[in-house]
Every structure is written in C-alpha cells, then in structure tokens.
N, C-alpha and C positions, 0 to 999 in steps of 0.2 A: 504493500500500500504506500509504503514511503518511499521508494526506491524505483520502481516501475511506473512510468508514466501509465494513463489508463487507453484503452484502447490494445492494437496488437501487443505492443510490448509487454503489460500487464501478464494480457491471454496466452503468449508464452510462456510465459515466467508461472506462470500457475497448471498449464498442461506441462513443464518440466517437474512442478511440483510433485501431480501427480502420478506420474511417471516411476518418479523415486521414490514415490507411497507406496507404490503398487511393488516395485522390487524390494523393499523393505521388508512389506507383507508373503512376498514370497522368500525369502532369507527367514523370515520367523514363523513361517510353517514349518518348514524343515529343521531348522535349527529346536523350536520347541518342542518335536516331536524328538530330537535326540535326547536334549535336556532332559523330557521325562522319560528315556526309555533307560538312559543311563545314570540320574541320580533322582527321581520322583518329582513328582508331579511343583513339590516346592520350589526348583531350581527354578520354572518360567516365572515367577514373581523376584526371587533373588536376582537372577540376571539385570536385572531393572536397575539395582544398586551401581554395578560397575558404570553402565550405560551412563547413569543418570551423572555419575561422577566425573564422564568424558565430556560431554555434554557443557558441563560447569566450565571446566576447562579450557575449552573448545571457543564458547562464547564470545570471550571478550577478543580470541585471537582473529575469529573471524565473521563477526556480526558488526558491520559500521554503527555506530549512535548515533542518535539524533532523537532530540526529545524538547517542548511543548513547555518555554519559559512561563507561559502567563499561567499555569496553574500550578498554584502552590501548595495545594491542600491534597489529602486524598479519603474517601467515602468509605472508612472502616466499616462503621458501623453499615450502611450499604451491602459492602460485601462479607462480612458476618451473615446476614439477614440470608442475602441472596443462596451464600454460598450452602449454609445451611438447611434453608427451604428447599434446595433443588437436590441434595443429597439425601434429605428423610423423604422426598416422593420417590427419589431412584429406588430408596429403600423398601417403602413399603408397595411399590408395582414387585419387584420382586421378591419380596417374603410374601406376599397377598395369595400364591399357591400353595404356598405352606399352613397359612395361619387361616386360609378363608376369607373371601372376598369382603363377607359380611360381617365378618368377627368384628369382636372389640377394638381386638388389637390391630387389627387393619386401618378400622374408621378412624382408631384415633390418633394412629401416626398420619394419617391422610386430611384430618384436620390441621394437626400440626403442619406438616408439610403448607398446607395454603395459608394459616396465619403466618407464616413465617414468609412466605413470598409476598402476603400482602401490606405486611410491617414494610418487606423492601420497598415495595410500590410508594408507602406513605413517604417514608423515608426519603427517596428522589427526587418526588416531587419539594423537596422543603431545604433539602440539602444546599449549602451553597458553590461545591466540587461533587453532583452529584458521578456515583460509575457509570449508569447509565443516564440520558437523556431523551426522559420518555416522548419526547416531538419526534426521537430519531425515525421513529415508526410511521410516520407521514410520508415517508420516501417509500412507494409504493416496492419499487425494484427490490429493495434490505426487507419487506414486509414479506412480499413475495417469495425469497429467495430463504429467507429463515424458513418460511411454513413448509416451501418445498423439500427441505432438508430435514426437517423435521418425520417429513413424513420418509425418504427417502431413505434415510436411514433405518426407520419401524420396517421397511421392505426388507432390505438388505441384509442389516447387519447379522439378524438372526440365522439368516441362512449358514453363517460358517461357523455359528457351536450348534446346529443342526447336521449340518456337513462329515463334521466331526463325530457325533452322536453315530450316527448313521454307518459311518465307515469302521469305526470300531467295536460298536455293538450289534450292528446286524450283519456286517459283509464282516466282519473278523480283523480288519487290521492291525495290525501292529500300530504305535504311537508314531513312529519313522515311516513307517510307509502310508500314513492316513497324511499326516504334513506333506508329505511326499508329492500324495495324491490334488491335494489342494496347491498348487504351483499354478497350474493354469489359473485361476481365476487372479489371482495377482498380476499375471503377465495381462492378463486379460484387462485388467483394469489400467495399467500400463498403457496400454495401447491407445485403449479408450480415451485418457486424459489429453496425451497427444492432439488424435482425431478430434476430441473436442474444443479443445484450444481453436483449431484451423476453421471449424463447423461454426463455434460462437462470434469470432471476428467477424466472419462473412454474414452471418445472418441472426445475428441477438442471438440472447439467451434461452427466449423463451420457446419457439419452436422445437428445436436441437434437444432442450431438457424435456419439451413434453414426448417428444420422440420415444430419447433413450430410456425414459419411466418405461413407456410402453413394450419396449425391448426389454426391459430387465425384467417386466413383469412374466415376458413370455417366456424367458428361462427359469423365472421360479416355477412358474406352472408347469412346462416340462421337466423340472426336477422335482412334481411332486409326483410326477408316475415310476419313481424310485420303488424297486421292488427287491427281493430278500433273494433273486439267481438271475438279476440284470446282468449286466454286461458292465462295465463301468466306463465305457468309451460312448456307450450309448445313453447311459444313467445318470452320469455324474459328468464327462469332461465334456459333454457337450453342451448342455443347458448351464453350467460354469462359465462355459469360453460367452456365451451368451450372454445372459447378466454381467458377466463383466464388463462386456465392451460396453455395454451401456449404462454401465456402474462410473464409470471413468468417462462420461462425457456428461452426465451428470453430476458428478465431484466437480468439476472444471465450472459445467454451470452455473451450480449454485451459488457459489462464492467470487465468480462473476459479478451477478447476479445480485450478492448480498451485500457488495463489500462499493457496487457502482455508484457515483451519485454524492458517495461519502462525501462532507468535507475536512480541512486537513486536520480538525480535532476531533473529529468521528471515525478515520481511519483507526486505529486502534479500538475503538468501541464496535465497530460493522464488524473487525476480524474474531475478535471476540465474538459474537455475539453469532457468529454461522457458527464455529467450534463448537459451543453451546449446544445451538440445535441438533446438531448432529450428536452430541453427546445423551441427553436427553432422549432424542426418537430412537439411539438404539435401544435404551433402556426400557421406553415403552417397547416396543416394537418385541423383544426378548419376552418380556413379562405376556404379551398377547397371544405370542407363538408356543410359548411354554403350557399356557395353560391351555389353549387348542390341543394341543398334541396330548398333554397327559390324560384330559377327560377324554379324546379318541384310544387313546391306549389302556386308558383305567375302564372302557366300555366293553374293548374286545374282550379283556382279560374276565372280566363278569359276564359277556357273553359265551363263554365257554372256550374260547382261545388258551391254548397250554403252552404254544410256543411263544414265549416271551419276544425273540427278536420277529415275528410274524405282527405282533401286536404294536411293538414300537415303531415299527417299517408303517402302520397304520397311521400310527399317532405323528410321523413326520412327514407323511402324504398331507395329512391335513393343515401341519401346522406350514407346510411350505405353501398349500394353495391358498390359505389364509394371506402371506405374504404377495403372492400376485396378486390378491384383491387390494392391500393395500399402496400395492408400485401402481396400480393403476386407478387409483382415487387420487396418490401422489401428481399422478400426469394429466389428470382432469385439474387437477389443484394449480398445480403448473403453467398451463395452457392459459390458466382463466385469472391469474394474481402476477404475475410475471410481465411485465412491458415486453413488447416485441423489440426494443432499443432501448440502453440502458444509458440515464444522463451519465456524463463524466464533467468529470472539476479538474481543474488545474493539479498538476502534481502538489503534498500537501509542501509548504514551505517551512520548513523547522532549521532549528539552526544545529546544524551536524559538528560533532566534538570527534576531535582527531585523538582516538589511543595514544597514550606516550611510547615514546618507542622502547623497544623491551632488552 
C-alpha cells in the first residue's frame, strides 16, 4: 500500500504476493506432514517459534519504514475490545459443536463475544486516535471486498482440514504422503494469483472475482463426490487444481478490491482490515463445515452404518457441498457489492526513515 503505486504496479506486487503464498503453502504441507510423522503432531505449532524469531530479525534488514507523523496517540483500549471480541466469537463458533449450539455455554460466550465488539464500536466512535475509522466503510470497493473475503474464505479455507481429514482417515494416508498429496492446490493457487493480477488490471475487480467464486465453487462441489475406492487423480487432484486457480484470482481480488480507494492514513487500516476478514470467515466457515459433516456422519453411524470411514466419507461429501453453496453466495455477493473499477488515490505520502547502516 505504501510502496506500490495503485493500479498495475500495485496488481503485481500482490499476484507476486500471492504467488509466494501459495508456494509457502505448498512447502508447509509437506514439511508439516514430516514434522508430524517424525516428532508428533506438537512440532507444527513449535516450528512457529524459530520462524517467528527469523522473521524479527529479518524485518528491520529488509522492510523500508515509513510511518504517519501527525498521529501521536494509539486506540488500546480499541484494540483490547476489538481484539478480544473477535477471539471469544472464533471461540465459541468453534466449541459450539462440542458444547451445543443452544447450551449455556455457547449463548453466553456468544453474548460476550458481541458486547465486546460492540464496546469497540462505542469506543471508535468517541476515541480521539481511533484503530479503526468507522466512515472507512462508505468506500463501497473496502465494503465490498471485506464481505467478499469474508465469505471467500467460509468457502475455502475448510476445504484443506477437510482435505486432510479425508486423506488420512478414509483413503489411509500417511501424515507425509497426505501433505504430499495437497501440493497441487498450492501451486494451484500460485498460479491463480499470477493470472489474477493480469485479469484484475485489465478488467476490475469485480467480474474476475465473481468469476473465480464460481470456479472454486465448482471444484468444491466436484470434490464432494469424494468416495472411500476413488481414484485420487480423479477425486482429489482435480477439483484441487480447480479451486485453486480460482482461489488465487480471488486472493488477488479481494485485496485489490479492499485495500482500493484507501487514502494515505487508511492504507494500513484497509490492509488490516481484509487480513481480518479472511481470518474471521475461515473460522466461521470451519465451524459451519464441521458441524455439517458431523451430524451427516453422526446420522449414518445411527442409521446402521458400521464402517466408520464409509460414514465420515459421508459427512465430508456434505460438509464440502455445503462449501460450494457458500463460494457461490460468495460470487452473487461479489458481483453485486464490488464496483466494476476501483477508485485509486495518489501513492500515500509518509515520510520514509532510512535504517542506520549496520
């Protein structure tokens, strides 16, 4: 946002982004699957530690600064509120299969959860540095492009600890060879951010995303006819290669899409603010898929089904045709909230601080 003027340069700079999401993602399927086949399941959360300690290091060698003199203040209390409200909803969407939708303990972490986002509401509104800036939502394209993501992700993200479920519990794989197996849809998404970069320049955001929802929707739905003596070229790498490519033209759009129009003291708040969504909709999105799949699986199993993996292959038919219905609410959402051309503002003007030399 600071760096890339908007327009092509931008839309490269964000299909490269993607790009090397997508090969990341395929470097931490395989690698996660070694991790757990050679020191248990705890080592993919420990790896994080080194990572994160490279990362630290890394930053200041090569991330330029530049940062935003006239505010001096920063919205704690804000992002306490925020941060907390959007962490006990992640929570109780996903304990809500365990504890019951209805229970106590559901409803009333799920209250919390919304006093707690609606404190932040008060809060911004009154602040005088508020995190966010609740007018930022009248820029239709960032309105647009958050909801798209939002939903985009509810489609997606579930698919690869479905993926995963599916390949180790019903077809038998190994931890190494199920990672293994999940490579294409990384490349796949690869690709796609590429292609989308070149697709969004040429013709907005909005077409190109309502597109590839629809494409992604139709490899969730062909990988819900996933069965227990498939083939896995016919099963899984092809409705994968699918979704993907239009997984990665849709990554590319949204944040197009969300981040357009900014100006130069909303840039940071617009990038923020699609991260969010996307964070957020996988969680919904996991919580909706889960609990499809288990009441399809918790049905067969009381309708007399004895093969366990015949019953779960059931319960991830459903909870993946589930996800095509919502990649394609996603692409009606798209279509219809999305500008076909996305304003752009001057690159933001901040005054950039040169690292000492080391």
């Amino acid at each position: 946002m600071t760096l890339f003027a908007p327009g092509p340069e931008r839309n490269r700079a964000l299909g490269l982004f993607g790009a090397v999401a997508g090969a990341g993602g395929a470097a931490g399927a395989i690698l996660g699957g070694l991790l757990t086949d050679w020191f248990g399941w705890e080592a993919v959360l420990y790896v994080n530690v080194p990572i994160g300690l490279a990362a630290i290091a890394l930053a200041p060698v090569l991330l330029p600064e530049a940062r935003d003199e006239r505010v001096r203040g920063f919205d704690l209390t804000g992002a306490a509120a925020v941060t907390g409200g959007l962490a006990l909803l992640v929570y109780t969407l996903v304990d809500g299969n365990e504890a019951g939708w209805t229970s106590a303990r559901t409803l009333g972490l799920g209250a919390g959860a919304v006093a707690a986002l609606a404190a932040f509401a008060a809060v911004e509104a009154r602040v005088r540095h508020p995190l966010v800036q609740l007018g930022i939502f009248r820029n239709r394209s960032l309105t647009g492009g958050n909801v798209a993501a939002v939903l985009m992700t509810m489609a997606i993200f579930p698919m690869f600890y479905v993926m995963t479920l599916y390949l180790q519990q019903v077809k038998g794989y190994e931890p190494v060879k199920a990672g293994v197996a999940q490579l294409p849809v990384a490349i796949a998404i690869g690709v796609g951010s590429a292609i989308g970069s070149r697709l969004i320049t040429r013709f907005g955001p909005r077409v190109p995303v309502g597109a590839a929802l629809a494409v992604a929707a139709c490899g969730l739905a062909w990988f819900s006819r996933m069965s227990v003596t498939g083939h896995y070229a016919a099963e899984v790498l092809a409705p994968a290669v699918v979704m993907g490519l239009g997984t990665g033209v849709v990554f590319v759009g949204t944040a197009i899409a969300a981040t357009a129009g900014a100006s130069a003291d909303e840039s940071g708040l617009a990038s923020g603010l699609i991260n969010t969504a996307q964070q957020v909709g996988g969680a919904l999105g996991l919580a909706l898929v889960v609990a499809v799949s288990a009441h399809v699986t918790e049905g067969a199993l009381a309708d007399g089904e004895r093969v366990l993996g015949i019953a779960l292959n059931e319960g991830f038919r459903a909870g993946m045709l589930t996800a095509a219905g919502v990649a394609l609410v996603a692409a009606a959402g798209a279509l219809a909230l999305i500008p076909g051309r996305t304003p752009t503002r001057p690159r933001p003007r901040m005054r950039k601080v040169c690292p000492r030399r080391r």
